[in-house]
N, CA, C and O atoms as a GROMACS GRO file, in nm:
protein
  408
    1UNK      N    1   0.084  -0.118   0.000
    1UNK     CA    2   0.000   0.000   0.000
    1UNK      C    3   0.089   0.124   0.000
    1UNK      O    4   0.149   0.118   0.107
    2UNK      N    5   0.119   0.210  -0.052
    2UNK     CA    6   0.154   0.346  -0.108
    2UNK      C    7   0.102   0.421   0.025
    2UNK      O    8  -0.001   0.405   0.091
    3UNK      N    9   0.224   0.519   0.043
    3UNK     CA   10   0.147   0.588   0.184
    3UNK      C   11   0.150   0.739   0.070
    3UNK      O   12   0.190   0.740  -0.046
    4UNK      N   13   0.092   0.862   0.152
    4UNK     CA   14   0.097   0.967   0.118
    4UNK      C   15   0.092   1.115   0.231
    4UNK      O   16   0.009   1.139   0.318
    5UNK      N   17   0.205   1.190   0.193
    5UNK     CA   18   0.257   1.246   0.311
    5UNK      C   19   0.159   1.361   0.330
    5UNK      O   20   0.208   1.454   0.394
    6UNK      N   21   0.044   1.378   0.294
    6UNK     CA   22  -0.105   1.403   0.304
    6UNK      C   23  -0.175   1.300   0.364
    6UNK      O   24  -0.178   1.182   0.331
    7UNK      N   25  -0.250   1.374   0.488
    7UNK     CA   26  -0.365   1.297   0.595
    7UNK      C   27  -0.484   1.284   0.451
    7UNK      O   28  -0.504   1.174   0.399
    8UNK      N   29  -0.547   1.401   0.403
    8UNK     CA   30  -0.617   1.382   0.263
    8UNK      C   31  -0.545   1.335   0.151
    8UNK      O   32  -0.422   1.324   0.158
    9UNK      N   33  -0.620   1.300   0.029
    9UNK     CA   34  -0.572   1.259  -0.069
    9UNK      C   35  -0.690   1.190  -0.159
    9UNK      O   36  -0.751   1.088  -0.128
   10UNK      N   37  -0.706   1.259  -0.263
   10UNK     CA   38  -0.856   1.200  -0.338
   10UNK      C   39  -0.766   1.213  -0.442
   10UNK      O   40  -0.682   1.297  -0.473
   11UNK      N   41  -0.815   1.080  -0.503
   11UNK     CA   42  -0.830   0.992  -0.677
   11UNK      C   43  -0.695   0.953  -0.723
   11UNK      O   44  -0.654   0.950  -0.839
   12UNK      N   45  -0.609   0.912  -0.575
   12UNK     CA   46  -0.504   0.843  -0.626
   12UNK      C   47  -0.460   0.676  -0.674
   12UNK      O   48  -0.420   0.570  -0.626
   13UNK      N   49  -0.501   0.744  -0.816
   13UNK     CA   50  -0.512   0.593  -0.881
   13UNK      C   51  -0.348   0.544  -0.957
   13UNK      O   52  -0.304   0.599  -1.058
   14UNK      N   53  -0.271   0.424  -0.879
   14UNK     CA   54  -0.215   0.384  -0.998
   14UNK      C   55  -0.083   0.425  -1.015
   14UNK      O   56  -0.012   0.385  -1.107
   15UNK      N   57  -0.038   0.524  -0.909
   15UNK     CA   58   0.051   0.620  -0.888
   15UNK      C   59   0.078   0.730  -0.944
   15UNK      O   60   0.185   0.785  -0.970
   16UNK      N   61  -0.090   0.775  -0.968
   16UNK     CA   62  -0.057   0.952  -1.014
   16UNK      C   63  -0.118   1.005  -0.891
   16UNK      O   64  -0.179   0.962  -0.793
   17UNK      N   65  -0.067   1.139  -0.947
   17UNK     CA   66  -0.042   1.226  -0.858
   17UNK      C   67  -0.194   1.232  -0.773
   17UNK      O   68  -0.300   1.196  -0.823
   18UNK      N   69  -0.180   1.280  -0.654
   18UNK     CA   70  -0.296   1.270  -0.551
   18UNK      C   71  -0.367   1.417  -0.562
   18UNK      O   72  -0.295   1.497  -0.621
   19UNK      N   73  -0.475   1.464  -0.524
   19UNK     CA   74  -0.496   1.572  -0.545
   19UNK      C   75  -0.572   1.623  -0.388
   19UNK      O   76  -0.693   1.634  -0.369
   20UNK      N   77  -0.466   1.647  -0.293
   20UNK     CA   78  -0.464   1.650  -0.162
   20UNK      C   79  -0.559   1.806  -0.133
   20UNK      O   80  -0.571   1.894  -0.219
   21UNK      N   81  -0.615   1.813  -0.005
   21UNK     CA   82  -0.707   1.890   0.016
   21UNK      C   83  -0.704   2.019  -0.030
   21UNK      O   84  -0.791   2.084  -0.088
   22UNK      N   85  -0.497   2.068   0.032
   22UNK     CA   86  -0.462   2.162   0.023
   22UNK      C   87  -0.480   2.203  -0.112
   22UNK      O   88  -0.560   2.290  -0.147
   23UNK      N   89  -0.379   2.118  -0.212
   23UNK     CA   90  -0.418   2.132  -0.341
   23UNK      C   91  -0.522   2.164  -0.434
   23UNK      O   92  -0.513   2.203  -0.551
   24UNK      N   93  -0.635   2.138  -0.354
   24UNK     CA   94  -0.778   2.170  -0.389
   24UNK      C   95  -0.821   2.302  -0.312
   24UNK      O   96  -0.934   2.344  -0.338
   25UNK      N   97  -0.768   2.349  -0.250
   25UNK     CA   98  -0.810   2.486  -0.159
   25UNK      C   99  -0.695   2.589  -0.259
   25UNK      O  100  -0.732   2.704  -0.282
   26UNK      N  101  -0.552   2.540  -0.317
   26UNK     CA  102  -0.518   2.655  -0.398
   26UNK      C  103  -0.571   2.651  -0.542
   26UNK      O  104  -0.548   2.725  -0.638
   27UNK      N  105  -0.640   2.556  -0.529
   27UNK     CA  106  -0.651   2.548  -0.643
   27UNK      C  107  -0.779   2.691  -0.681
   27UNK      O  108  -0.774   2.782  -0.764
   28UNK      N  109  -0.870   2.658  -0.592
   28UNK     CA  110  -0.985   2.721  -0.575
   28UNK      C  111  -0.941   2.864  -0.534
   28UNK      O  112  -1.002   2.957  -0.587
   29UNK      N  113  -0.867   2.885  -0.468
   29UNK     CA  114  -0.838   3.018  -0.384
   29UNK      C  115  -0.741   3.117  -0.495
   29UNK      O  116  -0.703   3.231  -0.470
   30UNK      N  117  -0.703   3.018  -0.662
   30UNK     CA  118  -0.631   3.071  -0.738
   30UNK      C  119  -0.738   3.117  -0.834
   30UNK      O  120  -0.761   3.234  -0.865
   31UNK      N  121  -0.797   3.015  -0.872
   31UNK     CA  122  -0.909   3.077  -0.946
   31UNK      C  123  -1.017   3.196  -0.886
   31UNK      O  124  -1.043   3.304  -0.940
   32UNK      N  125  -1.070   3.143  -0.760
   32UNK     CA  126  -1.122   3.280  -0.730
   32UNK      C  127  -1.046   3.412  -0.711
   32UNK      O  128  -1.119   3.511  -0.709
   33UNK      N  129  -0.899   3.436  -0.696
   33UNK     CA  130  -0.844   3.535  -0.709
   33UNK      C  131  -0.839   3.601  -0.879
   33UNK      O  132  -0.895   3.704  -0.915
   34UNK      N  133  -0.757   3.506  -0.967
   34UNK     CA  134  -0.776   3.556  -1.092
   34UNK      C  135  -0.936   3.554  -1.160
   34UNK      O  136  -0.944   3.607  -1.271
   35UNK      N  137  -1.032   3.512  -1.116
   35UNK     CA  138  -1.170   3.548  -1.124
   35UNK      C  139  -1.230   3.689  -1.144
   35UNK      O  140  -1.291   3.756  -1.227
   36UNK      N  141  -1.166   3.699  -0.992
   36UNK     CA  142  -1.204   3.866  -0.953
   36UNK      C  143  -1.137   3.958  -1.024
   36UNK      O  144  -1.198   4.039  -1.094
   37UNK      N  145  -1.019   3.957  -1.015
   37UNK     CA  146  -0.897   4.034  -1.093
   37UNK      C  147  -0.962   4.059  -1.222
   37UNK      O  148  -0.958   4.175  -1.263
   38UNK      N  149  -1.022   3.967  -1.297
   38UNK     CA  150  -1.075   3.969  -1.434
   38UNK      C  151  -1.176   4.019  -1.428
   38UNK      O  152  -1.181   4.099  -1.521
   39UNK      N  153  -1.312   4.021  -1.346
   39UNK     CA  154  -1.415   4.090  -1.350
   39UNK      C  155  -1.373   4.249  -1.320
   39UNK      O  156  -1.413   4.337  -1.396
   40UNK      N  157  -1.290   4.280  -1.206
   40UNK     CA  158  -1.273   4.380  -1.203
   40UNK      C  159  -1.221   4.468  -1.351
   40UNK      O  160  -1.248   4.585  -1.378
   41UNK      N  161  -1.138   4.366  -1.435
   41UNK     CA  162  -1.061   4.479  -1.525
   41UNK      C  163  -1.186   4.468  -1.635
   41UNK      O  164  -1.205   4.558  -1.717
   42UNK      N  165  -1.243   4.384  -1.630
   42UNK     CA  166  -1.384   4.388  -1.790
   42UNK      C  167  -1.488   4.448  -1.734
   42UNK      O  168  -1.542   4.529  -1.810
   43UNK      N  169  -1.530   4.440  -1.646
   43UNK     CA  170  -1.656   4.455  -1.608
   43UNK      C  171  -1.654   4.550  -1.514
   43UNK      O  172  -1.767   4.593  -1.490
   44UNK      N  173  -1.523   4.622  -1.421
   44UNK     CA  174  -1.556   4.652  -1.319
   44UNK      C  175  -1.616   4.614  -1.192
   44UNK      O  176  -1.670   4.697  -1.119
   45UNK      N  177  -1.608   4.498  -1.166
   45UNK     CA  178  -1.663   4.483  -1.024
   45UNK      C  179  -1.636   4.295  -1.047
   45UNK      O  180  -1.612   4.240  -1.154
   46UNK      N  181  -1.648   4.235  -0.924
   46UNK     CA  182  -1.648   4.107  -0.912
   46UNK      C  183  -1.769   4.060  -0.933
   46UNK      O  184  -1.875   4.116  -0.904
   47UNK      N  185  -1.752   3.941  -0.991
   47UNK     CA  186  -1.878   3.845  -0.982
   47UNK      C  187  -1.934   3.748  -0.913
   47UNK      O  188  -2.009   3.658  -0.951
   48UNK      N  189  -1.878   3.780  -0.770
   48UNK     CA  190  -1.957   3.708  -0.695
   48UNK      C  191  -1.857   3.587  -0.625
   48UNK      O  192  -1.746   3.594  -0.679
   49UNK      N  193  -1.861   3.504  -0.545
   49UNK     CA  194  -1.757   3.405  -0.532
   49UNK      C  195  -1.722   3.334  -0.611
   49UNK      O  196  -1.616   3.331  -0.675
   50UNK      N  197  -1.852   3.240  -0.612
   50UNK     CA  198  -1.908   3.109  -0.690
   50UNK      C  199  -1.876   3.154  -0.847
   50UNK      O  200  -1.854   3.067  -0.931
   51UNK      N  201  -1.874   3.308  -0.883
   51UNK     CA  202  -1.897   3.286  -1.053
   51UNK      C  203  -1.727   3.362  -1.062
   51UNK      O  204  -1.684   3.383  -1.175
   52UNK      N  205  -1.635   3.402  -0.934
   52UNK     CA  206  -1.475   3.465  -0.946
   52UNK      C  207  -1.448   3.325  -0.991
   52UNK      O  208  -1.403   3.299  -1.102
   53UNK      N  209  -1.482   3.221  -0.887
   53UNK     CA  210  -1.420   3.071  -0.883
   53UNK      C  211  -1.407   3.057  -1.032
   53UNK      O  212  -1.308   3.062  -1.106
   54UNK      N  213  -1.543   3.036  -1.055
   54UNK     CA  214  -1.553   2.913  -1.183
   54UNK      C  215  -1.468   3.009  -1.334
   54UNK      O  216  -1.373   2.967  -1.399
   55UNK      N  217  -1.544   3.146  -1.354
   55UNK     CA  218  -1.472   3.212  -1.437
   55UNK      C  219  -1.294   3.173  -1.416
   55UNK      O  220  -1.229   3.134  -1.513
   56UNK      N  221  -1.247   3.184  -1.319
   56UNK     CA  222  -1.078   3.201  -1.271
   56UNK      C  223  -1.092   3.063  -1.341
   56UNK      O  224  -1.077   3.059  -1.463
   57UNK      N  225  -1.124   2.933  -1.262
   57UNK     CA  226  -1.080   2.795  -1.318
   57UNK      C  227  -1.080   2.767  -1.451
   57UNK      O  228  -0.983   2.714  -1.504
   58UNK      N  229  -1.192   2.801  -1.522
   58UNK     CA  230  -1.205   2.791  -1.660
   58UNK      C  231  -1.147   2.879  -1.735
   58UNK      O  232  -1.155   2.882  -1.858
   59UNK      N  233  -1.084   2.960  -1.662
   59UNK     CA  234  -0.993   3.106  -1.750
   59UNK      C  235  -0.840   3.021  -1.736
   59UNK      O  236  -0.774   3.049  -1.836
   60UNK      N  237  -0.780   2.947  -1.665
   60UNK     CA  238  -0.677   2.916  -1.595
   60UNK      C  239  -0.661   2.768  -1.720
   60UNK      O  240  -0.553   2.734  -1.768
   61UNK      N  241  -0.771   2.712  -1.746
   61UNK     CA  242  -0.755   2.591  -1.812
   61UNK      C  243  -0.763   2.671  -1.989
   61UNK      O  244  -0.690   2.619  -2.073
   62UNK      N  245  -0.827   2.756  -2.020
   62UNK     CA  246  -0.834   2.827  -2.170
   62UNK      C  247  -0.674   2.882  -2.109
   62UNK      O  248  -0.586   2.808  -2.153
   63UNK      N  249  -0.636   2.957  -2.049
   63UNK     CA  250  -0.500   3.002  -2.099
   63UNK      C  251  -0.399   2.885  -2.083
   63UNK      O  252  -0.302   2.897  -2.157
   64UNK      N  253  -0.398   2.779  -2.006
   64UNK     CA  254  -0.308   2.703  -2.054
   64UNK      C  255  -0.297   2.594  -2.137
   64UNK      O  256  -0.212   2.505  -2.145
   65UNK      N  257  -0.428   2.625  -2.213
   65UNK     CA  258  -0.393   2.551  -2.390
   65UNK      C  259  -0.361   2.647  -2.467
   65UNK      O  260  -0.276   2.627  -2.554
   66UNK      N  261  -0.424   2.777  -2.451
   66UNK     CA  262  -0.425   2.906  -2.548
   66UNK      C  263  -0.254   2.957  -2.514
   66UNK      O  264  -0.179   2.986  -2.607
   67UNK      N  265  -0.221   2.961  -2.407
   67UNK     CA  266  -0.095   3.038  -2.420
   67UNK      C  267   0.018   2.957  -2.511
   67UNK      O  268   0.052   3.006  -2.618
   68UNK      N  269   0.057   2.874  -2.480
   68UNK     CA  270   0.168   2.801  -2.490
   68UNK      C  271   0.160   2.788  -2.667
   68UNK      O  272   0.255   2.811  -2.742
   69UNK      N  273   0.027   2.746  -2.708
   69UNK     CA  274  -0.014   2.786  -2.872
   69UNK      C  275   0.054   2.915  -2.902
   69UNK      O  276   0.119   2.929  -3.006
   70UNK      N  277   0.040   3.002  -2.821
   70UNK     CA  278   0.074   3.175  -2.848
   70UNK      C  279   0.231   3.176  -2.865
   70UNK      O  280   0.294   3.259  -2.930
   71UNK      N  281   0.288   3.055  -2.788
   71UNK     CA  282   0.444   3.075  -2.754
   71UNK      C  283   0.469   3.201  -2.634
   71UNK      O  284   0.574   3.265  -2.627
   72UNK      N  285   0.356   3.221  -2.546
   72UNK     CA  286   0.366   3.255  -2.418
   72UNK      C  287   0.426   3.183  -2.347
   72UNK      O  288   0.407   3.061  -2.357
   73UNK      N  289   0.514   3.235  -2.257
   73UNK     CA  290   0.503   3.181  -2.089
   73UNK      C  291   0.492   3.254  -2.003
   73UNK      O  292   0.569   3.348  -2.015
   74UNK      N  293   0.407   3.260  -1.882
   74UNK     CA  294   0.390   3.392  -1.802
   74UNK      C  295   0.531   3.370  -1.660
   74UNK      O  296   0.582   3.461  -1.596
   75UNK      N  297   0.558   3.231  -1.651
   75UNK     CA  298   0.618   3.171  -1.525
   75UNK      C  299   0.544   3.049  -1.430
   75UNK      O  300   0.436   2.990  -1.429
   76UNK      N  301   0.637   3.049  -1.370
   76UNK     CA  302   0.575   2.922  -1.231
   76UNK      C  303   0.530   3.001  -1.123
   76UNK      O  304   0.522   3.123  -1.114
   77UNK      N  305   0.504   2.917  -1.047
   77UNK     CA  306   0.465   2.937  -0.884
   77UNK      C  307   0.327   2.973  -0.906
   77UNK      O  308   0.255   2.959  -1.005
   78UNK      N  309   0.300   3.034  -0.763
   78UNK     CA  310   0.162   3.071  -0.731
   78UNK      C  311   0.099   3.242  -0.821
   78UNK      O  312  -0.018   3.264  -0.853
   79UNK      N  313   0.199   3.320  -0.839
   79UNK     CA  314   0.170   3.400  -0.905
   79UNK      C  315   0.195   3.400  -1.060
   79UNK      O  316   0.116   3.464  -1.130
   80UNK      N  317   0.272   3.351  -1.101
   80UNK     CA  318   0.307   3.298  -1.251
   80UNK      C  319   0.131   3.252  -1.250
   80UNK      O  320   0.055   3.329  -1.309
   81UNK      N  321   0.080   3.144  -1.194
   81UNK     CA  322  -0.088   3.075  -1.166
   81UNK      C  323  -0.166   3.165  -1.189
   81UNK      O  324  -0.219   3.171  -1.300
   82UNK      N  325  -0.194   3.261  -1.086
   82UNK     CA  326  -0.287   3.389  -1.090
   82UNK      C  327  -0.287   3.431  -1.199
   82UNK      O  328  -0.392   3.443  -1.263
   83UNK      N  329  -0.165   3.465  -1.250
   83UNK     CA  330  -0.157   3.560  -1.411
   83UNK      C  331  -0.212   3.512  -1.507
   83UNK      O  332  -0.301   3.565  -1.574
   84UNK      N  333  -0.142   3.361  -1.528
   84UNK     CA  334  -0.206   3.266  -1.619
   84UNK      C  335  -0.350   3.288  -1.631
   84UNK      O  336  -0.401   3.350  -1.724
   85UNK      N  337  -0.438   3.214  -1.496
   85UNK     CA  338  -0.609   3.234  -1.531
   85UNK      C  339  -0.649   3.338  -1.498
   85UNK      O  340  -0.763   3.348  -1.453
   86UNK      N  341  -0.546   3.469  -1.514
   86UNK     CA  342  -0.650   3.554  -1.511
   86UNK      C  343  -0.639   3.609  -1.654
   86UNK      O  344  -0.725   3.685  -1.700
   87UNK      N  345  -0.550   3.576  -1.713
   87UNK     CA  346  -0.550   3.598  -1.855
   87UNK      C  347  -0.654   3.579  -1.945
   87UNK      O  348  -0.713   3.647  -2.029
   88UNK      N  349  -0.662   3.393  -1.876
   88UNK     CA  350  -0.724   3.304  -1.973
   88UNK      C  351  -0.872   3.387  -1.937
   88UNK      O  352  -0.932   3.424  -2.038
   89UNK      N  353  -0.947   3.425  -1.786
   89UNK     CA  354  -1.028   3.479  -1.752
   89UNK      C  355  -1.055   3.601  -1.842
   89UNK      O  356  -1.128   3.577  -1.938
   90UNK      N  357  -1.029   3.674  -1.835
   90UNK     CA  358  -1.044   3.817  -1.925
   90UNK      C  359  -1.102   3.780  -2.047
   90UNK      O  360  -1.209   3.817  -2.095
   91UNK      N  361  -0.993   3.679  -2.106
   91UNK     CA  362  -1.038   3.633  -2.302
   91UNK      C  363  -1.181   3.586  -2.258
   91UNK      O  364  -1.278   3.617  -2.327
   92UNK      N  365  -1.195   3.511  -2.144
   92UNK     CA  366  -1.329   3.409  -2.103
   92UNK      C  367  -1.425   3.557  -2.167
   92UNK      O  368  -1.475   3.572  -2.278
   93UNK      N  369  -1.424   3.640  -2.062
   93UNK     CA  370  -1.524   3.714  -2.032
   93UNK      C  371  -1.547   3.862  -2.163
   93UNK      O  372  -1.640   3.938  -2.189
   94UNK      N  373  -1.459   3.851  -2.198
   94UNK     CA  374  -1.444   3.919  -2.324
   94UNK      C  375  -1.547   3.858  -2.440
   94UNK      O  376  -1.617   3.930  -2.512
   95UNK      N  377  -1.545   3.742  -2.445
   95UNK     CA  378  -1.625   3.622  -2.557
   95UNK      C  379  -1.763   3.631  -2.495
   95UNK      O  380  -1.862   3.649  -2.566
   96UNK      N  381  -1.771   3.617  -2.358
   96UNK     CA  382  -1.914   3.605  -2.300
   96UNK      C  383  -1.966   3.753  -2.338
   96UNK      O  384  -2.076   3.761  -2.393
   97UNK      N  385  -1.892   3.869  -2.311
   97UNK     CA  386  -1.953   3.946  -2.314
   97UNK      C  387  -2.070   4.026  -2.478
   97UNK      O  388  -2.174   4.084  -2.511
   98UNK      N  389  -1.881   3.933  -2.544
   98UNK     CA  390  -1.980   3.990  -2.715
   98UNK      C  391  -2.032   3.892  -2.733
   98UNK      O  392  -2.096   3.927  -2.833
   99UNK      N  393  -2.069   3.750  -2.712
   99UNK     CA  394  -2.158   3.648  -2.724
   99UNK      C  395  -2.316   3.735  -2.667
   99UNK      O  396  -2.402   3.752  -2.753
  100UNK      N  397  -2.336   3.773  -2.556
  100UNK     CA  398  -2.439   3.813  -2.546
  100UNK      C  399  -2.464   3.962  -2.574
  100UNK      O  400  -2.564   4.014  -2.524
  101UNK      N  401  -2.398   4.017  -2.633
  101UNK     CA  402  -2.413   4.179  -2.728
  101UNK      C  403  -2.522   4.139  -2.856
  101UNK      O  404  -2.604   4.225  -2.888
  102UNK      N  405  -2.522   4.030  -2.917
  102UNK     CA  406  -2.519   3.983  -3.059
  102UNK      C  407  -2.646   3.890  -3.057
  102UNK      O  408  -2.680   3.829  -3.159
   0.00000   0.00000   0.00000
């Protein structure tokens, strides 16, 4: 049996990587930061927790197929992260916004 130097640890199958609580709290706490960051610069104001979150996560996963296509790199770590989906966030909300102009 495989130990893991995490008390949590969900969907470690097989010997990939575990996706431990913490990991799931930056994960969330990255997207809702670049969320907000992005509502603030399009829209002026945040959207709320629930819609910083999901915008940030889904901005975070569009910029890291979209960048690297671009021959971007923004960097590592936790703020290299932020930048990333809040990038990808902005393009998100940019599309939503002229999607519903039209």
């Amino acid at each position: 049996m495989k130990e893991h130097n995490s008390p949590v640890a969900l969907g470690d199958v097989a010997g990939e990587h575990a996706l431990t609580l913490e990991s799931l709290l930056i994960f969330l706490l990255v997207g809702a930061i670049a969320g907000w960051l992005a509502g603030l610069i399009v829209k002026g104001r945040g959207l709320g927790l629930v819609g910083n979150i999901v915008i940030g996560i889904v901005g975070a996963f569009l910029a890291g197929w979209l960048l690297p296509q671009l021959g971007l790199y923004i960097g590592g770590g936790l703020v290299g992260a932020i930048l990333n989906a809040m990038i990808g966030a902005i393009i998100l909300l940019v599309i939503i916004m002229a999607i519903r102009k039209t």
